[in-house]
N, C-alpha and C positions, 0 to 999 in steps of 0.2 A: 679371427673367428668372430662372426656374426650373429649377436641373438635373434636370429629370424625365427617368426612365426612356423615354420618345419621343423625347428629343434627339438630339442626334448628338455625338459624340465629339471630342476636342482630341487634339492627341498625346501629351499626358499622361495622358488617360481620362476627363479631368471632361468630365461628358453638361450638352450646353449646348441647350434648349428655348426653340426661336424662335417659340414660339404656335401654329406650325401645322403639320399631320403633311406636308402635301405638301412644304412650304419646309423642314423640317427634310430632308425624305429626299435633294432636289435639292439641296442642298448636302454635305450626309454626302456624297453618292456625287461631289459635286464636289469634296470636300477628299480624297477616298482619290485623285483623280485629280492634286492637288496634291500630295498626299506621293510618290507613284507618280514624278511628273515631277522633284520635287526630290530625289527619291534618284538616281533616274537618271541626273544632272545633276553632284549630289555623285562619282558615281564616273568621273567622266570625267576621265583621265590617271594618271600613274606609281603605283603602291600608296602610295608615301610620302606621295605629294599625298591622294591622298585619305582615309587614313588621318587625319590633321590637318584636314582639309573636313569629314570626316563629325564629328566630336570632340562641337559644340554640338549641332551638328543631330539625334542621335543621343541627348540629353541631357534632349530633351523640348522644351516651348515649348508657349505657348499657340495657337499659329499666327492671331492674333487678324488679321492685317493679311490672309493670303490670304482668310481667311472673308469680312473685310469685300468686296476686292476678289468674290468671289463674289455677295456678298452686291448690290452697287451694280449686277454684272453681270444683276441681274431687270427691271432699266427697261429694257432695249432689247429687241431683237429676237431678238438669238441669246445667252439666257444660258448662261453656264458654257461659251461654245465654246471650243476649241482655245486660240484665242489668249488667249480669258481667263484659261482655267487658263497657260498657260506668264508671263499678264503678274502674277499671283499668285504664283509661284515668282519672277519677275523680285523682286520684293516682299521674299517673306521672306528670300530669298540675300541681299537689299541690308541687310535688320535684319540677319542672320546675320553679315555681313562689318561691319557695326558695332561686333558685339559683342566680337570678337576685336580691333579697334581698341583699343574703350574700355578693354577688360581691362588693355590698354598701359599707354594712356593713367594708369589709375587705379592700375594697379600691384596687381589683384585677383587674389590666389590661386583665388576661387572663382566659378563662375557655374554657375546652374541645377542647384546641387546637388553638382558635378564640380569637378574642378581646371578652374581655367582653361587656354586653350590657353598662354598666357607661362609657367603654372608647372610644367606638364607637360612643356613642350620647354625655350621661352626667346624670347624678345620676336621675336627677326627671324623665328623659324618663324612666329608668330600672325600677326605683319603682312603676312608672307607668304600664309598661309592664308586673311585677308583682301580680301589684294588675287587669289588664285585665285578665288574667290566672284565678285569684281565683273568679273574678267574672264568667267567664265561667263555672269553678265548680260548682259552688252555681247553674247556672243552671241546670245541668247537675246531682247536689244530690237533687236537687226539684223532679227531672223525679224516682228518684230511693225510694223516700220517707222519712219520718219521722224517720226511726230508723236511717238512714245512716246521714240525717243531724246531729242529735242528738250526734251520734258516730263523725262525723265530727268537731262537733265545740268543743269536746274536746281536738278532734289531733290539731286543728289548737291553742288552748290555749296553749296546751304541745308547739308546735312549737315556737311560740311566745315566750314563758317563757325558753326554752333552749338559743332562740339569748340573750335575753335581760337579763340570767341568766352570757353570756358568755361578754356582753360587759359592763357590771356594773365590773365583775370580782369575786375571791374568797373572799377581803377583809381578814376579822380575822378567816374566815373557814379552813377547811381543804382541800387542794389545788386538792387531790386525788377525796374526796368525790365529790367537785366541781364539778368536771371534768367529772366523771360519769356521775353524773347529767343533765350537758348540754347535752352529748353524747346521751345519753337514750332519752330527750327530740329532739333534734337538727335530729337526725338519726334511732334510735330505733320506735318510735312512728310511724311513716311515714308506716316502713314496716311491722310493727305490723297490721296498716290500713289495709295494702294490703291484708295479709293472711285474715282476720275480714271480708272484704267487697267478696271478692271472694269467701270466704264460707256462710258468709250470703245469697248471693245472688244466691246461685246455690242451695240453698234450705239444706244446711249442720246442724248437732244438734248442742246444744246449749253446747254440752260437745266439740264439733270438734272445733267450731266457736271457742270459746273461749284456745284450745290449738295450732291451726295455729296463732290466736293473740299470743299469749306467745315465739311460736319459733319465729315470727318472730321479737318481741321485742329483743330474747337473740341471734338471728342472726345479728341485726344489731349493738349489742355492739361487736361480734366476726367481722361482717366486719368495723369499725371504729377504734380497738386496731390495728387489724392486719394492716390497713392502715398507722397509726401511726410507726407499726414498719417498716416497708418498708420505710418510710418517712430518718429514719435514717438507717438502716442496711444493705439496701439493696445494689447491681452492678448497678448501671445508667446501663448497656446493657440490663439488665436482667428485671428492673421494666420498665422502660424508663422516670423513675423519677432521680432527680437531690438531691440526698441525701441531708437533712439537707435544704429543703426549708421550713417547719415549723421555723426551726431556724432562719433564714432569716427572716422571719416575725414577730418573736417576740410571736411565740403557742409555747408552751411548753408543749408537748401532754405528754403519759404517761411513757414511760419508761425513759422523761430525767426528770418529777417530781418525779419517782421511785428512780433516780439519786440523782437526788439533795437532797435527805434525808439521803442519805447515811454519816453515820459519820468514813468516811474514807477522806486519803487523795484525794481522785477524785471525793468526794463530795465536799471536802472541795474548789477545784478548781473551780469547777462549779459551787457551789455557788457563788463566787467573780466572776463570768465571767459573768452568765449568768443573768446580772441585767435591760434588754432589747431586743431587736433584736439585733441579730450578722450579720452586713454584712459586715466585711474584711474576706479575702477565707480562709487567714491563720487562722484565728483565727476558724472559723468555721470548719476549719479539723483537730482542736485542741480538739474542745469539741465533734467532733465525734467518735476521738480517746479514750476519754475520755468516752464517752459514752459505747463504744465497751467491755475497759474493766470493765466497773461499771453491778451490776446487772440486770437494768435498764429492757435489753431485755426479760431475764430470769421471771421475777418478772410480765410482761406486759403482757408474754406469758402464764403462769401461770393464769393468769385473760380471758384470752382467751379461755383456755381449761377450764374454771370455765363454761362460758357461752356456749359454747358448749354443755358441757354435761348440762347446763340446755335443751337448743336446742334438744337435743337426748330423752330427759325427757318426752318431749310434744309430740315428735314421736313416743314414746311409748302409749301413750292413742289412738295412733289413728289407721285405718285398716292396717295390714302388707301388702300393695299391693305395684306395680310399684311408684307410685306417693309420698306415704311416704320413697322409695329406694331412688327415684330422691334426694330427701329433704333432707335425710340422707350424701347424697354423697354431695349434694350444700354445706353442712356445710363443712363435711370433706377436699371439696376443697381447702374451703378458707382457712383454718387454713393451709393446705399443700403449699400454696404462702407464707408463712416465713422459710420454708422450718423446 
């Protein structure tokens, strides 16, 4: 996928080119209609409140989940209607009210560039601010009906059961299997929504609905691996990430769990090293060394192009037009960012 000048815009600016001038414009003009409804929505009650609601949303974001939703909403009948964009906003308020969670949860000073909302107030304003978000949802899947609550208060169970899967920890499991687990619940789920509600709601069958759910389930294990890889492999110029801040925090995402099972000498190091968060620098460009040469990357990447080609799988059930090209290349992108 190519940010050509014919794209259409993120709310950070980067021009995203979906192959075709007419689908690019029908959604450009469908996400200004999302932004339009999600500010609107942000400023609903007391100034304090919404001063704290607007904070992330305000802060940029790739609004990747309402696009998809937009995007699933082209197999039916009425796309981009009314309810699709409000079930798009339903969407990104629910990552949005995430985000202020995890911030908690993780105890981050920063997100998207900005203080976090905990370091700017303090933990109970965020969770607060959080839970105003999902309340605004809740209105907003009342308008849309029965089926989407119903669909909703499973994602938000998965949601839930990925944090609480990931702060309890693996114990005596398998630290891999773990790991998926939370991913799929934590990040998979969400966009799986997207594709679900965008085609529900544009009037799509019951064969479409349910294979835009699935790619975008195995799309968001492919963008979470590939994250993780970036995390350690990548040039600081090139991602504009600070390699090895997972490491620093004490996640140990997948290719350095890949790592650390290795029964070689550079597993054997990692193991003895990595029995916490690493923050001396030297130490940390020891295990990324380490990392580099273990299979770690290999092995992670390999899991990537698994879900993928699940992702490709579900673009096969559906019509060969512009819209499943777009979706085809959105995967291929991301897998193309580890190069």
């Amino acid at each position: 996928m190519s940010n050509g000048a014919e794209g259409l815009s993120t709310s950070t600016g980067t021009r995203v080119d979906l192959g075709n001038p007419a689908l690019n414009e029908d959604i450009s003009a469908g996400m200004t209609r999302v932004e339009e409804l999600l500010q609107k929505e942000l400023c609903v009650g007391e100034d304090f409140i919404v001063e704290k609601v607007k904070h992330l949303a305000n802060a940029g974001g790739k609004r990747f989940r309402p696009m998809f939703a937009l995007l699933a909403s082209q197999y039916g009948d009425h796309p981009v209607s009314e309810d699709v964009i409000k079930a798009a906003v339903v969407v990104e308020m629910t990552h949005l009210a995430t985000l202020y969670h995890d911030d908690v949860m993780d105890e981050a000073a920063k997100r998207r560039g900005v203080e976090s909302a905990n370091a700017r107030w303090n933990n109970s304003v965020a969770i607060l601010a959080g839970d105003i978000l999902l309340a605004h949802v809740s209105r907003l899947m009342a308008d849309l009906g029965t089926d989407t609550v119903r669909h909703f208060s499973e994602t938000f169970g998965d949601l839930v059961t990925g944090q609480m899967r990931e702060t309890i920890g693996v114990g005596e499991g398998d630290p891999i299997e773990h790991y998926m687990a939370v991913i799929r619940e934590k990040t998979g789920v969400l966009i799986a929504s997207a594709g679900y509600l965008g085609a529900l709601h544009s009037g799509a069958t019951a064969d479409h609905i349910e294979a835009l759910r699935a790619y975008g389930a195995a799309i968001g294990m492919v963008f979470q691996i590939v994250d993780d890889i970036i995390d350690i492999f990548s040039d600081s110029e090139d991602s504009g990430k600070t390699p090895g801040t997972d490491l620093r925090e004490g996640v140990f995402t997948l290719p350095v769990l890949y790592a650390l099972r290795e029964q070689t000498p550079i597993g054997e190091e990692l193991r003895a090293t990595l029995t916490g968060p690493v923050t001396d620098d030297t130490t940390v460009a020891r295990v990324l060394d380490l990392l580099t040469q273990s299979t770690g990357r290999d092995r992670a990447l390999a899991d990537v192009h698994h879900y993928l080609n699940e992702a490709e799988a579900q673009l096969e059930l559906l019509p060969q037009n512009a819209t499943t090209e777009a979706l085809r290349n959105l995967a291929r992108f991301t897998v193309q960012r580890v190069g």
